[in-house]
N, C-alpha and C positions, 0 to 999 in steps of 0.2 A: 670507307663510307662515313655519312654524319654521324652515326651512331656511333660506330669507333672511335672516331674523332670527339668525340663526348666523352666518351666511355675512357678518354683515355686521359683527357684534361680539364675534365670537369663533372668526375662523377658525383658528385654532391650536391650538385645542379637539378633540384626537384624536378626539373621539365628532361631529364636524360632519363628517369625513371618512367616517366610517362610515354616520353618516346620509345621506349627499350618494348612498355607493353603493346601500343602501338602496331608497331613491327610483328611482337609477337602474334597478334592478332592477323592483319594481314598475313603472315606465311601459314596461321591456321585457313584460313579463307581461301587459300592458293594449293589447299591438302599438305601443306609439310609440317605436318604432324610431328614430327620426331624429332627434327630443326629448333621448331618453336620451342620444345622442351627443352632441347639443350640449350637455348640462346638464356629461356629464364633460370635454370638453372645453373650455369655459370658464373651467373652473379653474385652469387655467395663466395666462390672461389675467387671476385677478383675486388670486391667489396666487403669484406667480414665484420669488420667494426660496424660497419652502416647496419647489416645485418644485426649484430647483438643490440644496438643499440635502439631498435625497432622490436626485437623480439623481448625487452625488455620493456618493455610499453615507454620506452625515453622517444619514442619521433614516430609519423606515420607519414608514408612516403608518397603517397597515391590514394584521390579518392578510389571510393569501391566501383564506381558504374563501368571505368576501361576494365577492371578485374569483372565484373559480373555479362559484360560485353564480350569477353575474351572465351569465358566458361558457356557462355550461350549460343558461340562460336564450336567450342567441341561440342555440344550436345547437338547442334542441328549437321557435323560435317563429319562429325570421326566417332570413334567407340566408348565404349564407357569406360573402358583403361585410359584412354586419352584422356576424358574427363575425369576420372580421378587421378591420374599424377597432374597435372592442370592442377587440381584444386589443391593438391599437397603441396605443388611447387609457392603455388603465390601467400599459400598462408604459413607456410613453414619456411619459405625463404625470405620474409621481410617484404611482402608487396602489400599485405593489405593483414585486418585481422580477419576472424571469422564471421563471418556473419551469419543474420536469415538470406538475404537474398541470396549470397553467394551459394550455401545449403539448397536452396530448391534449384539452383541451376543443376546442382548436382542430382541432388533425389529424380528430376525429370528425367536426364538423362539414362538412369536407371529405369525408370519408369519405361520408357521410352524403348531403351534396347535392350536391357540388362534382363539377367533373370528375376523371379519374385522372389525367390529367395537369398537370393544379396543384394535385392531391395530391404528386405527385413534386418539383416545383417549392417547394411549401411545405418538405419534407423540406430539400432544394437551399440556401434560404436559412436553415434556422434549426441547419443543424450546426455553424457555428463558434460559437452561442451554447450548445450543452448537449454532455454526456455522453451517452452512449447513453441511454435512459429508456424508459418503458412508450410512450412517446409516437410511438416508431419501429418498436417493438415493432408498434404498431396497426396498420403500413402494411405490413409486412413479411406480419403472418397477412392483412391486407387481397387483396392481391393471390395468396397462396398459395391464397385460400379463394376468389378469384376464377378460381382459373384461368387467370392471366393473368402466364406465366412471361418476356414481355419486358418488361415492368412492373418485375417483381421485380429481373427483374438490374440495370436501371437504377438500383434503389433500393441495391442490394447495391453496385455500381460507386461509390456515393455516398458509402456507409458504409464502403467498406474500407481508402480513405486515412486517414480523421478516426480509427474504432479498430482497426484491421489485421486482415487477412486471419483471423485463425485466432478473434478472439472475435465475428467476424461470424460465420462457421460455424458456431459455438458457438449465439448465436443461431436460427440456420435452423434448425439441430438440433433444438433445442429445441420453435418453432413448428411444425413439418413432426409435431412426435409431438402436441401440442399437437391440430392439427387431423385427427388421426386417420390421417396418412400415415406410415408408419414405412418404408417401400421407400422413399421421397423420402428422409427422413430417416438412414438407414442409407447409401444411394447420397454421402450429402456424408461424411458418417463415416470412407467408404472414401477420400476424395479425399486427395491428400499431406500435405498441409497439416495435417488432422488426425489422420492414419496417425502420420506424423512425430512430433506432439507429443503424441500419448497413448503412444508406442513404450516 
C-alpha cells in the first residue's frame, strides 16, 4: 500500500505521519477498532528514535485536530476502552502532546457511555497533567445536570487541592447559572470563601 510504501522509505516524511493517522481514522469509521490500534501502535516498534525524540519535547509530529478527529471518531463509534487506548496511544506514542481538546474528547466519551464512577476516576488521574480546561468543566455541568450532588463534591474535593477553594467556586458559580439554577448558584456565592474575596 502507499502507506507502507512510506512507512518504509521515507518515515521521517512529516506527511507519512499524517497519513498513518489518516488511515487510522478511516478504519475507525469502517468499525475496525482493534486494526486501527494496532496500525498506531506499531509505530513505536518500527520508529523508536522518532518516538524518544518527540517524547522528549525535541520535535512534534502532527498538528492536534487529525489526533482530536480521530478521538471524536472513537467516542461517536466504539467504547470507551477504544477511547482510552486511542488516547494512550497517540499521547504516549509520539503523535501529539496532551491537550484540553484531546481531554474532553476523552471526558465525553466517558460521559457518554462510561460509568460515573470512572468518570470521577478519569478526572482523579489526569489533574496533575492540565490546568483547569473545558475538559472538567464537562464533568462538573455532567453531574449538576444529573442531579447527582455526591458525585459532584467528589469531583469538587478533587479539584480543590490542584486549583483552591475559591476558583473552584468560581467555577460552580458559573455552571449552576450555565444550567439554569441560580438558587444553587447564588447559595455557593453566599458561602465565605466567596463573601470574603468579592468583600
Amino acid at each position: 500500500s502507499y502507506l507502507e510504501q512510506m512507512q518504509n522509505q521515507n518515515p521521517d516524511f512529516t506527511e507519512y505521519s499524517n497519513l498513518l493517522l489518516s488511515v487510522t481514522k478511516l478504519m475507525l469509521q469502517a468499525g475496525r477498532a482493534e486494526e486501527s490500534l494496532a496500525l498506531v501502535n506499531k509505530f513505536r516498534d518500527l520508529h523508536p528514535k522518532k518516538v524518544e525524540k518527540f517524547l522528549a519535547h525535541e520535535s512534534r509530529m502532527v498538528n492536534i485536530d487529525i489526533c482530536r478527529e480521530i478521538m471524536s471518531t472513537c467516542r461517536e463509534h466504539h467504547s470507551v476502552q477504544v477511547s482510552q487506548e486511542m488516547y494512550d496511544a497517540l499521547t504516549n506514542l509520539g503523535f501529539v502532546h496532551k491537550s484540553h481538546g484531546l481531554l474532553s474528547e476523552l471526558v465525553l466519551a466517558y460521559r457518554d457511555k462510561g460509568d460515573p464512577d470512572d468518570l470521577i476516576k478519569l478526572v482523579e488521574r489526569t489533574l496533575p497533567d492540565f490546568d483547569y480546561s473545558s475538559a472538567h468543566a464537562i464533568v462538573l455541568e455532567f453531574f449538576i445536570r444529573k442531579e447527582d450532588p455526591d458525585r459532584l463534591q467528589k469531583v469538587v474535593d478533587l479539584m480543590m487541592p490542584r486549583f483552591g477553594e475559591t476558583f473552584v467556586l468560581h467555577r460552580l458559580v458559573k455552571i449552576f447559572l450555565v444550567c439554569g439554577m441560580p438558587k444553587q448558584a447564588r447559595r455557593i456565592m453566599l458561602t465565605p470563601a466567596l463573601e470574603n474575596n468579592t468583600a
